[in-house]
C-alpha angles and dihedrals in degrees: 000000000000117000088212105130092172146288119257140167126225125187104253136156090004098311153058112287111190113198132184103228114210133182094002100215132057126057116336123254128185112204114209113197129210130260098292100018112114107199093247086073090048082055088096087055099042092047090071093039089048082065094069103015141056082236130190121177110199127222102233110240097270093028134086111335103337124107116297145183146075095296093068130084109235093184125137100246093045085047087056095048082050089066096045077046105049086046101055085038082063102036100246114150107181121017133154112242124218113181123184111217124311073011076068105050087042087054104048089049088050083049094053099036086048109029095158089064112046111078093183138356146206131179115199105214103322123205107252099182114122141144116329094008133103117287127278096262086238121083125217087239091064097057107036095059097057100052090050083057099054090048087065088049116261132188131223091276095055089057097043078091095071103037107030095169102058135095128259086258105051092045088052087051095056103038085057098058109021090095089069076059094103103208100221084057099050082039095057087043098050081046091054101052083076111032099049122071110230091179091075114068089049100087080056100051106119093180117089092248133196116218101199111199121206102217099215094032097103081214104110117009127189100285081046092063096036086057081057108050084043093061095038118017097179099071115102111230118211123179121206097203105191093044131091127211098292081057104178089050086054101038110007095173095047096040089057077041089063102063084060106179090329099118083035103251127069115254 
């Protein structure tokens, strides 16, 4: 039985956020995808939360059904205040916060920024490129063609390009709702990924926080992890071996394994 209660869309932070509810009761948890993730792909993933959380996954302003378009500031800092906002905005005092990817560097600058709020964090292989450090392993072109594709219209097999790996499903689902994916956006925050520090804000993490680590994802390697644990020793540090980066569409099971007890309850 599915745990969807609805999507909605709620005015915070200056624009429309639209989010994806699952499960309805429990803690609340809010689900931050990565660059070119709308939250409908991130559904198989908040279905299963949605067993244990009161769970929302946001649309990313430019992605999915948020607001979108070249009057808007996609950077970093302005996409963390969206989460605090989008929280207030719902009423939602205390939440954990998971965030995939550039989801993960948005959330840990929104936990910092906003410390009273976020009851526990994890960041699913986060970039940790800056600047001065080794490039993010995408390229823009990568990502920009296929978005430009999927503009003109494009089917599963036309994606299977791009994401070779991944089922007929998940290419469908993609191939339906990249194009809300609004280039300039996905082009700051490739941009950022190197120009921000996201080393900095973690001294200053006050939630107990999970690293998860894909362990063919070529993201964070061992001195990666080692910088980490140096700047912040209480986060608790998992690795998912057999996943890449998108690491549930790679290992489902031991992706939900990797949280252990540290929700509370087993995924």
């Amino acid at each position: 039985m599915s745990t969807f209660v609805h999507g909605g869309n709620v005015q915070a932070n200056g624009i429309r956020q639209h989010y994806l509810r699952y499960g309805g009761n429990g803690p609340a948890l809010i689900l931050i995808p990565g660059i070119t993730s709308p939250a409908i792909t991130w559904g198989f993933v908040a279905e299963r939360l949605g067993e244990h959380f009161d769970t929302y996954v946001l649309d990313v302003r430019g992605r999915g059904l948020s607001s979108t378009g070249p009057e808007l500031d996609y950077s970093a800092e302005t996409c963390a205040h969206d989460i605090s906002a989008f929280a207030k905005a719902m009423k939602l005092d205390r939440y954990h916060l998971v965030g995939h990817s550039m989801g993960a560097r948005f959330a840990v600058r929104s936990a910092v920024l906003h410390p009273a709020s976020v009851e526990r964090l994890v960041l699913i292989d986060p970039p940790v490129s800056g600047p001065g450090r080794r490039e993010y392993p995408s390229k823009l072109p990568w990502y920009v063609d296929s978005i430009r594709q999927s503009l003109l219209g494009m089917d599963a097999e036309a994606m299977r390009a791009f994401c070779a790996t991944w089922t007929d499903e998940q290419l469908q689902l993609r191939a339906e709702w990249l194009h809300t994916c609004y280039e300039p956006a996905i082009v700051r925050a490739l941009n950022d990924f190197h120009d921000v520090d996201f080393h900095q804000d973690l001294p200053r993490l006050e939630a107990p926080a999970l690293l998860m680590i894909a362990g063919r994802g070529g993201v964070i390697t061992a001195e990666d992890e080692a910088e980490i644990l140096a700047l912040q020793p209480n986060i608790r540090t998992v690795h998912v071996e057999n996943a890449g980066h998108m690491i549930p569409w790679d290992d489902l099971e031991d992706f939900f394994n990797a949280f252990g007890d540290f929700l509370g309850p087993r995924l």
